[in-house]
N, C-alpha and C positions, 0 to 999 in steps of 0.2 A: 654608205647609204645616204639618200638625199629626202629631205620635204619640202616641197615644192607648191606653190600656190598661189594664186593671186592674192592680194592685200586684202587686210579681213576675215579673209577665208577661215580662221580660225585655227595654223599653226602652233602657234606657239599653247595657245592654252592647252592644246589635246597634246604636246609636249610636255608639257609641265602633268597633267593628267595621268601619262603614262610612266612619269618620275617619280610622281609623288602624290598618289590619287586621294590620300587623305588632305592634301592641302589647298584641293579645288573644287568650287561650289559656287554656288548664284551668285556671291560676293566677290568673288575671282574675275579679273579683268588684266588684260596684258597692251602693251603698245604694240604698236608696228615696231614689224624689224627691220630696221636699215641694215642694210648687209648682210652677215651671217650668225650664226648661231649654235654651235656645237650643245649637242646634250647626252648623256649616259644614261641609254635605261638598264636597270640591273633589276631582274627576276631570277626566281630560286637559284641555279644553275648558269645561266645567261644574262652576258651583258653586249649589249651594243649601242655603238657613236651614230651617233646621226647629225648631220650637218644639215641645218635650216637655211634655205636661203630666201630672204623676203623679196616680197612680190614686187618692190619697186626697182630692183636688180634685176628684173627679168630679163631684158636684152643682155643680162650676162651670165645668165645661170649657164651656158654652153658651156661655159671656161672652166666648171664645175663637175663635167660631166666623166674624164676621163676614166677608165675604173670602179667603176659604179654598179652594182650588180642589184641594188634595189632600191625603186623612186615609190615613195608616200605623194600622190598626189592629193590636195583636200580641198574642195571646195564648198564653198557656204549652199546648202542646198535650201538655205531659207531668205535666201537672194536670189531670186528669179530674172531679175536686171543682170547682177555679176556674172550670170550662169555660161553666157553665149561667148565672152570673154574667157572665159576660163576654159572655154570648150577649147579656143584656137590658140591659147596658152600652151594645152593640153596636149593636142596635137602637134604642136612643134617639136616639143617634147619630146613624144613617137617618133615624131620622124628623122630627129637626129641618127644618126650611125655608131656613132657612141653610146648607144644605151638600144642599140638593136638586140642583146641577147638580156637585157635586163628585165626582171620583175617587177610590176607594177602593181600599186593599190592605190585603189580611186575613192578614199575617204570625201561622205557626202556629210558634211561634218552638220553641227548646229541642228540636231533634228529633235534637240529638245523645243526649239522655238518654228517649229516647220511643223504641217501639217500633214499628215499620210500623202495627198495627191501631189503633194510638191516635189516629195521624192521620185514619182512618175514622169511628172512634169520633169525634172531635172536631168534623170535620165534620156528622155526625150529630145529633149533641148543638145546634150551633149551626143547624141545620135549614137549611145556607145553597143548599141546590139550592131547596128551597121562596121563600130569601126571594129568591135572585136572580132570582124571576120576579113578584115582590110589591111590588117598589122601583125605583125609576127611575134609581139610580145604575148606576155599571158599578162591580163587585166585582170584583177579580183575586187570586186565591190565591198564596203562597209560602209553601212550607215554609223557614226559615231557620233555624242555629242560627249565634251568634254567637263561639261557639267554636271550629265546625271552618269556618266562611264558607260553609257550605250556603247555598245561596239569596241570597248579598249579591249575585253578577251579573245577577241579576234585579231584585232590589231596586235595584240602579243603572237597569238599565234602564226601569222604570218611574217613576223618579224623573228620568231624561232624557227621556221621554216631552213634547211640549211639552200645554198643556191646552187 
């Protein structure tokens, strides 16, 4: 499994969040990732690898792609500027062949510092009522913020989903 996202987008902290959700909070800050970044989530019964690859690898995340049965995409929906970039991130994404039978989640991360309309707007903005009728994958949305744990019981559960 892959997470994928533009730089910022908030990765690694909703990683760390879903490792270890008592050790992240308003105080909690992480770097950019150069390169990659393996992490282990283990819940009662289940664990799984997830391999991060930061957003400034992006012209190589392809090389990444082989085998891949399910991409975490996350972007910052409390950056309206990054949104339009990440859309065509996003899309490349889909439209590789390598990841045509794959499962997709489109985590709108950071929506503890986002307003309600933003998540409209951001949806908007990445056209995804259009594209989920454009693409053969199955897309599932989560609004998540990694600080207050919006959305991480979802994101388990789609991450226990089997493929």
């Amino acid at each position: 499994m892959l997470c994928l996202g533009p730089v910022g987008s908030g990765k690694t902290l909703l990683l760390k969040k879903l490792q270890h959700s008592e050790n992240v909070d308003c105080t909690s800050s992480s770097v950019p990732t150069v390169g990659t970044n393996i992490c282990t989530i283990k819940r009662q019964n289940f664990t799984m690898t997830i391999r991060e690859l930061g957003g400034t690898i992006a012209p190589l995340w392809k090389q990444y792609f082989n085998g891949v049965l399910k991409v975490m995409y996350v972007v910052d929906a409390s950056n309206l500027c990054q949104i339009s970039a990440a859309g065509v991130l996003f899309y490349e994404v889909l439209a590789n062949p390598l990841l045509k039978d794959a499962k997709f989640l489109l985590v709108l991360s950071k929506m503890d510092v986002s307003y309600r309309q933003m998540r409209n707007e951001a949806l908007l903005m990445l056209q995804v009522s259009k594209l989920q009728h454009e693409v053969q994958q199955n897309i599932q949305i989560v609004e998540a913020s990694a600080i207050s744990g919006v959305g991480c019981n979802e994101i388990y559960e789609w991450l226990m989903k089997m493929f």
